[in-house]
C-alpha atoms as a printed R data frame, in Angstrom:
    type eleno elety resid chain resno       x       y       z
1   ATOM     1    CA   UNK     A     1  14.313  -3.884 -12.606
2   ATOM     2    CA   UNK     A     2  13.330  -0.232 -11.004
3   ATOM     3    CA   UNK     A     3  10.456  -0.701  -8.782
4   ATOM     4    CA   UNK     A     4   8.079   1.727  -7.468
5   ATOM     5    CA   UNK     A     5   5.605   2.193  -4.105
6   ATOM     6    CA   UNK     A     6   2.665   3.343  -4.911
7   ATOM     7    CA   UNK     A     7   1.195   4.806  -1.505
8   ATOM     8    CA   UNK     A     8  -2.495   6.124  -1.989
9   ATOM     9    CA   UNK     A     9  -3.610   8.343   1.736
10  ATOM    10    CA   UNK     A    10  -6.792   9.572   2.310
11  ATOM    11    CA   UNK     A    11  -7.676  12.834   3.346
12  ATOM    12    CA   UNK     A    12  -7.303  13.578   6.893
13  ATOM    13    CA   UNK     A    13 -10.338  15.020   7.654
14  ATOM    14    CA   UNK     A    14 -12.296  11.786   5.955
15  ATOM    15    CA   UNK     A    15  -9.492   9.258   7.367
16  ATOM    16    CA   UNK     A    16 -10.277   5.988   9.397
17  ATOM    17    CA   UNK     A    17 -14.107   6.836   9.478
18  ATOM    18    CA   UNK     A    18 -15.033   3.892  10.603
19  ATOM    19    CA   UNK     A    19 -13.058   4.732  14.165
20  ATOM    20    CA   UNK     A    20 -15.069   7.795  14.653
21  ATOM    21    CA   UNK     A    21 -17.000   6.254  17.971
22  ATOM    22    CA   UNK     A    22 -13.701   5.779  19.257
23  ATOM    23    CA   UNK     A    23 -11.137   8.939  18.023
24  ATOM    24    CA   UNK     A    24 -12.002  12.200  17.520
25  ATOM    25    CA   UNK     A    25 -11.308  13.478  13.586
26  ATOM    26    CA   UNK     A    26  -7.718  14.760  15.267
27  ATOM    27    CA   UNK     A    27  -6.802  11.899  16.742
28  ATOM    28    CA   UNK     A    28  -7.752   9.766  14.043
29  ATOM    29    CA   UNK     A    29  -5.118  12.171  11.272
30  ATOM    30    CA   UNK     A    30  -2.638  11.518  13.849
31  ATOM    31    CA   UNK     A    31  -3.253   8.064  13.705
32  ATOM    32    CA   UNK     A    32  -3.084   8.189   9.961
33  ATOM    33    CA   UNK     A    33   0.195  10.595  10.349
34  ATOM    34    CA   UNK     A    34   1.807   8.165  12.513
35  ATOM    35    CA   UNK     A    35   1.396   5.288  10.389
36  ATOM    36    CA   UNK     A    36   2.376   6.798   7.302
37  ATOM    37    CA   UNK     A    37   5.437   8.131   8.928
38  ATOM    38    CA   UNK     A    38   6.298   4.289   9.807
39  ATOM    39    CA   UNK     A    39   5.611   2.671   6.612
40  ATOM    40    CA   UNK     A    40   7.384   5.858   5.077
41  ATOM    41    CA   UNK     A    41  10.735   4.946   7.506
42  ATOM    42    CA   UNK     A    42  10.680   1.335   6.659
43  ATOM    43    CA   UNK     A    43  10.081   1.923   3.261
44  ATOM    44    CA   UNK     A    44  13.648   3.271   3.068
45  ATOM    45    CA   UNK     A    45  15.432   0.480   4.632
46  ATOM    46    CA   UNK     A    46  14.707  -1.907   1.809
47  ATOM    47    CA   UNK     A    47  17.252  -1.340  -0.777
48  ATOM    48    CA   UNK     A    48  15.591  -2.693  -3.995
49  ATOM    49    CA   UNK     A    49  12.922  -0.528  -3.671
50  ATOM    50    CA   UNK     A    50  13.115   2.805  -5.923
51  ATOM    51    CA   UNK     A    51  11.221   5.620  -5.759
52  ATOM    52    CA   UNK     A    52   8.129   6.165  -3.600
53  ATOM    53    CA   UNK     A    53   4.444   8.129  -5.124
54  ATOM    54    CA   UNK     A    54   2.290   9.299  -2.606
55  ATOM    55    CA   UNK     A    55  -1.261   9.370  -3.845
56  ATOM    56    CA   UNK     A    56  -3.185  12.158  -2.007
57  ATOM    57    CA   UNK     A    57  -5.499  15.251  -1.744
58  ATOM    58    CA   UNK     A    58  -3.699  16.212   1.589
59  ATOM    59    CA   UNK     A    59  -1.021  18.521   1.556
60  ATOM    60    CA   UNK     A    60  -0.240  18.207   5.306
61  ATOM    61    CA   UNK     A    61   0.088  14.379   4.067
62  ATOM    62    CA   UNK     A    62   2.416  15.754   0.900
63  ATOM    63    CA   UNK     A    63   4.364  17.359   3.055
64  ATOM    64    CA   UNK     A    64   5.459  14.847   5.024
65  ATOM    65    CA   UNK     A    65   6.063  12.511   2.098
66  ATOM    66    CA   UNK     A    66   8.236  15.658   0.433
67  ATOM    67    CA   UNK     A    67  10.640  15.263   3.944
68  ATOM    68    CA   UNK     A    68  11.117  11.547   2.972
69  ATOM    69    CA   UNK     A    69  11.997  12.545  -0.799
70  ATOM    70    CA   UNK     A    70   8.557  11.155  -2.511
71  ATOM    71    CA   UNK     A    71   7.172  11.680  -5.545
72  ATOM    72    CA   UNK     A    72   3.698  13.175  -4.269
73  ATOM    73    CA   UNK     A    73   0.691  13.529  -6.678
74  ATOM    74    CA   UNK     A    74  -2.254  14.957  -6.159
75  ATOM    75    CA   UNK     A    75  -5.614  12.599  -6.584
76  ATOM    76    CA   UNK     A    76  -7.579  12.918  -9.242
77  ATOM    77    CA   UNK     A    77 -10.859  14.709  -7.919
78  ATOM    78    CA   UNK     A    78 -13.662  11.787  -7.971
79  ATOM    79    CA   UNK     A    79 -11.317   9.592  -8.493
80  ATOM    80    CA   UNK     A    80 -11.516   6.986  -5.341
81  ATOM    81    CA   UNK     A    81  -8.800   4.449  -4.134
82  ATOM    82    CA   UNK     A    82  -8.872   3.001  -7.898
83  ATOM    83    CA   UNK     A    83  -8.618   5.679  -9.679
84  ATOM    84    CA   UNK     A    84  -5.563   7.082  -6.544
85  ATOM    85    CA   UNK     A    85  -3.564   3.980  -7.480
86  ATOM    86    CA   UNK     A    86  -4.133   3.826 -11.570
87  ATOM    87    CA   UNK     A    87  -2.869   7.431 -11.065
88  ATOM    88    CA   UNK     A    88   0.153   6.325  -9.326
89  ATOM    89    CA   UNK     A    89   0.721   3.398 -11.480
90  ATOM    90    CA   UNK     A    90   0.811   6.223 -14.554
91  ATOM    91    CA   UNK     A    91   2.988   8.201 -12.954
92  ATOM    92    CA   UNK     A    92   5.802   5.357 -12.333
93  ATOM    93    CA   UNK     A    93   5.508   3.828 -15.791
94  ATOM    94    CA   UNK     A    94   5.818   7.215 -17.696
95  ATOM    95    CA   UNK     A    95   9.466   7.416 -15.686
96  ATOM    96    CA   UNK     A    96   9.959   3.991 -16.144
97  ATOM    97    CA   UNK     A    97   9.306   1.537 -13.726
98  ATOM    98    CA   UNK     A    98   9.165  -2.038 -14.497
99  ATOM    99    CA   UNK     A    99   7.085  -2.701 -11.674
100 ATOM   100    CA   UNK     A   100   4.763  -1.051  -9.058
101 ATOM   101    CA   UNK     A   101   4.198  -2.354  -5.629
102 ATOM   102    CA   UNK     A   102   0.860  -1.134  -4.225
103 ATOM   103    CA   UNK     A   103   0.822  -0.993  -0.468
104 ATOM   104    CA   UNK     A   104  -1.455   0.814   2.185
105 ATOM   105    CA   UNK     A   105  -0.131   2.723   4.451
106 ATOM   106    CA   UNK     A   106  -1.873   1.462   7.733
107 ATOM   107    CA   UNK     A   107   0.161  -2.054   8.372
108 ATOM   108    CA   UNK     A   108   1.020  -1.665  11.787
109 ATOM   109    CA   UNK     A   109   3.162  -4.201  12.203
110 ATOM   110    CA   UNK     A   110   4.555  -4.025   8.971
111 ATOM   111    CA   UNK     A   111   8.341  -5.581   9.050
112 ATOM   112    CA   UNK     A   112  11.150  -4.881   7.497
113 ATOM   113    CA   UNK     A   113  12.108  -8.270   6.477
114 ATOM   114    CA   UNK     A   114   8.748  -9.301   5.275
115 ATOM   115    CA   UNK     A   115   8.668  -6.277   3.097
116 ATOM   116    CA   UNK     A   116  12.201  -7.317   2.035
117 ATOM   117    CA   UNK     A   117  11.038 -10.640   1.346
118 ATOM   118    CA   UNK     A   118   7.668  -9.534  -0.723
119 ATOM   119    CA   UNK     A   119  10.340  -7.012  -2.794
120 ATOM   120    CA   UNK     A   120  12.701 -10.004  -3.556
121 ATOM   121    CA   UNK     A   121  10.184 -11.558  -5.223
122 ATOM   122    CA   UNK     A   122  10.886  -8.959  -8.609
123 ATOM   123    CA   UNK     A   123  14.433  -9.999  -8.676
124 ATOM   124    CA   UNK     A   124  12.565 -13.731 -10.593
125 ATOM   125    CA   UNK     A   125  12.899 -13.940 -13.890
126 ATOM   126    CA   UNK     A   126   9.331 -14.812 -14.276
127 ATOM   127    CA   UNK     A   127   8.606 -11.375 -12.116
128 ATOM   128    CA   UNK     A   128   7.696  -9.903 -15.658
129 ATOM   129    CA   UNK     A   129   4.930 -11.874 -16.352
130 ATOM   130    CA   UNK     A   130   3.619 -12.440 -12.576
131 ATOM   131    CA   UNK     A   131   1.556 -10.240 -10.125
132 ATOM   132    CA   UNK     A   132   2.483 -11.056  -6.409
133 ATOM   133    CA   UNK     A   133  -0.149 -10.459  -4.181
134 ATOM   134    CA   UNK     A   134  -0.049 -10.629  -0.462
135 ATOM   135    CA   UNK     A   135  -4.275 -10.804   1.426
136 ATOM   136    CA   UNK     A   136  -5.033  -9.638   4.446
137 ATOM   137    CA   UNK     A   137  -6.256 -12.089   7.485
138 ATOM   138    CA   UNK     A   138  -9.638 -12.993   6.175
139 ATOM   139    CA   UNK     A   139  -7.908 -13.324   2.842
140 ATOM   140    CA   UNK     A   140 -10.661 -10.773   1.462
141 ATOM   141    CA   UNK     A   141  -8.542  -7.435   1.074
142 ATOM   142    CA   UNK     A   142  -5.362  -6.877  -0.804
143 ATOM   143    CA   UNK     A   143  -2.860  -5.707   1.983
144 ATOM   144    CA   UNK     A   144   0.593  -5.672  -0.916
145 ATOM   145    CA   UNK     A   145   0.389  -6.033  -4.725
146 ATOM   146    CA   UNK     A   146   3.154  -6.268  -7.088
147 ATOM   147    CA   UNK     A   147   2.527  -5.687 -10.675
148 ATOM   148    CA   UNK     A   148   4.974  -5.581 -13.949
149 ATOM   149    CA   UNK     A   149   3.657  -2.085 -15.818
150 ATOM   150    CA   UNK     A   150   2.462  -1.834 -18.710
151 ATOM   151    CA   UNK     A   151   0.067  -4.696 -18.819
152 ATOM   152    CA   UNK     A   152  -3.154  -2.078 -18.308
153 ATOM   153    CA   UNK     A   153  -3.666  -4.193 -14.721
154 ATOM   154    CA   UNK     A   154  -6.851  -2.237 -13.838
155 ATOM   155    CA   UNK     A   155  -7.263  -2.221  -9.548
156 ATOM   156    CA   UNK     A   156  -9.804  -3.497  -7.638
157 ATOM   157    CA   UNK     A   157  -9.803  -2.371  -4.511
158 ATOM   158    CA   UNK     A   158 -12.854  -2.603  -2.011
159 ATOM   159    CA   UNK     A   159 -14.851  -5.695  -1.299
160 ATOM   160    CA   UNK     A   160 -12.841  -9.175  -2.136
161 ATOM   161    CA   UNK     A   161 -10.261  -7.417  -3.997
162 ATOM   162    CA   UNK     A   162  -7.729 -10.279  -2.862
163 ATOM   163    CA   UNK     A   163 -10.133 -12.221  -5.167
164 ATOM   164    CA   UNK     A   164 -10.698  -9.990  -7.750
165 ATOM   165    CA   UNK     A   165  -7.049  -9.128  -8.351
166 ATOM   166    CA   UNK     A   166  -5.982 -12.652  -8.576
167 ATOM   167    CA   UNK     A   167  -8.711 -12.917 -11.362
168 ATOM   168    CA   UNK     A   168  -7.613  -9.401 -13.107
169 ATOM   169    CA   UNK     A   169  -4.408 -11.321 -13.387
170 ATOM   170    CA   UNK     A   170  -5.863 -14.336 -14.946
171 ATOM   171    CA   UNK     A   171  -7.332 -11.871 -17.799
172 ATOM   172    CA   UNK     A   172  -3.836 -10.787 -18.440
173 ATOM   173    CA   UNK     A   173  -2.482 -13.818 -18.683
174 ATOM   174    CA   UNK     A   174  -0.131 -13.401 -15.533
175 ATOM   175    CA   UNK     A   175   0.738 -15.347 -13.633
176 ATOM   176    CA   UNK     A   176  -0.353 -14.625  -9.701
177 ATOM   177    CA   UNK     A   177   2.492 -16.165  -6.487
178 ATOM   178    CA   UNK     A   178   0.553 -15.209  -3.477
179 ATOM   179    CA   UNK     A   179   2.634 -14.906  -0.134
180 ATOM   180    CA   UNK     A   180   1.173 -15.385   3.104
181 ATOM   181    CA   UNK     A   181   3.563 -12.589   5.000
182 ATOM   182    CA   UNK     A   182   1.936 -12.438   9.166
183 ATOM   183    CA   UNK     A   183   3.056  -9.008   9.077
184 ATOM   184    CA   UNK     A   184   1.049  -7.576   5.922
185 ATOM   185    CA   UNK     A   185  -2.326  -8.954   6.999
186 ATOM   186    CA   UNK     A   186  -3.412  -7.003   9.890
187 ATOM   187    CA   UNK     A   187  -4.621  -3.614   8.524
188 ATOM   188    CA   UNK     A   188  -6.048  -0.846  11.376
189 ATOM   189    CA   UNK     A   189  -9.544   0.066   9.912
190 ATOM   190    CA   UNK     A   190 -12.428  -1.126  12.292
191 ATOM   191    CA   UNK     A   191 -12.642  -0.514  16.086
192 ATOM   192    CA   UNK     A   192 -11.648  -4.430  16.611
193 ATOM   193    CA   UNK     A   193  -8.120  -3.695  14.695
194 ATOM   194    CA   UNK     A   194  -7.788  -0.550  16.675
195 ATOM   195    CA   UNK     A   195  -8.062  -2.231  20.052
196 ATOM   196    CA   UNK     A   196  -5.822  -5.492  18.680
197 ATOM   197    CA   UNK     A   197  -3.194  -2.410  17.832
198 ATOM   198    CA   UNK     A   198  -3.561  -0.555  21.621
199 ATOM   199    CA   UNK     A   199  -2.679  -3.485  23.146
200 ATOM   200    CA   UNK     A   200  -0.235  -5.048  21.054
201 ATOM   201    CA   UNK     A   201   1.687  -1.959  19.975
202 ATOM   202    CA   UNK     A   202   4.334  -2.370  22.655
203 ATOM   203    CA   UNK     A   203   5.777  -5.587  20.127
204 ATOM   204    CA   UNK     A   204   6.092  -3.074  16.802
205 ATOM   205    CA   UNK     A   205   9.879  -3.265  16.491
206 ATOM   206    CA   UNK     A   206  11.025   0.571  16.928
């Protein structure tokens, strides 16, 4: 088993638009900066997980994946989240992974043993022919994906893409284990989440 992340970032002068009435464009890429730099640390302290691609046309996001030893890969101009993590996906199966895990990079409250947990799940010996898939709270968005590579899985992301992966599996024959992990389903995107994360923040394990 040699499982990749697949971490697609936005640039940071488009990042977390829909905050804009709230942060200023800085604040918001040091939002962005700060959360990648968490996901990035925790990433590391799960020992099953291989190498990490960062997906991205920002190079002051390249650079700091380059400090935690990632694979960093420009995205393909035009070529949207989708088309960010089918690059990714490439990349890892052309220097053979088995698997991919998909993950954003704005879980705030990510944990360590959740992602652990979600990881575990490859070690199966039906982890070949299954794609684990973790929603967010409304069970709408895909907040962790774990796919076997080379099965052609083509990503959904966007509107009801917990949905629409679960039925891209079906297609493939896979089979689909969805885990309901607290600490994957709260992604920061609207100005709700942000105020949620301000005054929770204090209970992210350092």
């Amino acid at each position: 088993m040699k499982l990749w992340t697949i971490l697609p970032v936005k640039s940071l002068l488009q990042t977390k638009s829909r905050l804009s009435n709230m942060l200023s464009q800085p604040e918001r890429a040091e939002l962005t900066l700060h959360l990648l730099d968490r996901t990035l640390s925790l990433l590391q302290t799960v020992p099953l997980l291989g190498e990490t691609a960062v997906i991205t046309p920002d190079r002051i996001v390249a650079k700091m994946a380059a400090r935690f030893g990632c694979r960093c890969l420009a995205e393909p101009p035009g070529s949207g989240l989708n088309g960010a993590v089918t690059a990714g996906v490439t990349l890892a199966t052309q220097n053979g992974a088995s698997h991919c895990l998909v993950l954003p990079s704005d879980l705030p409250f990510l944990q360590q043993d959740e992602l652990a947990a979600l990881v575990a799940q490859v070690t199966t010996a039906v982890s070949q022919t299954t794609a684990i898939l973790c929603g967010d709270r409304q069970q709408q968005g895909t907040n962790g994906l774990i796919v076997p590579t080379g099965w052609e899985f083509r990503f959904g992301y966007g509107r009801n893409s917990f949905h629409y992966h679960q039925q891209e599996a079906a297609r493939l024959g896979l089979a689909c284990r969805i885990l309901q992990l607290p600490s994957f389903q709260f992604d920061l995107d609207t100005e709700q989440d942000f105020a949620f994360y301000t005054q929770n923040r204090s209970l992210i394990p350092s």
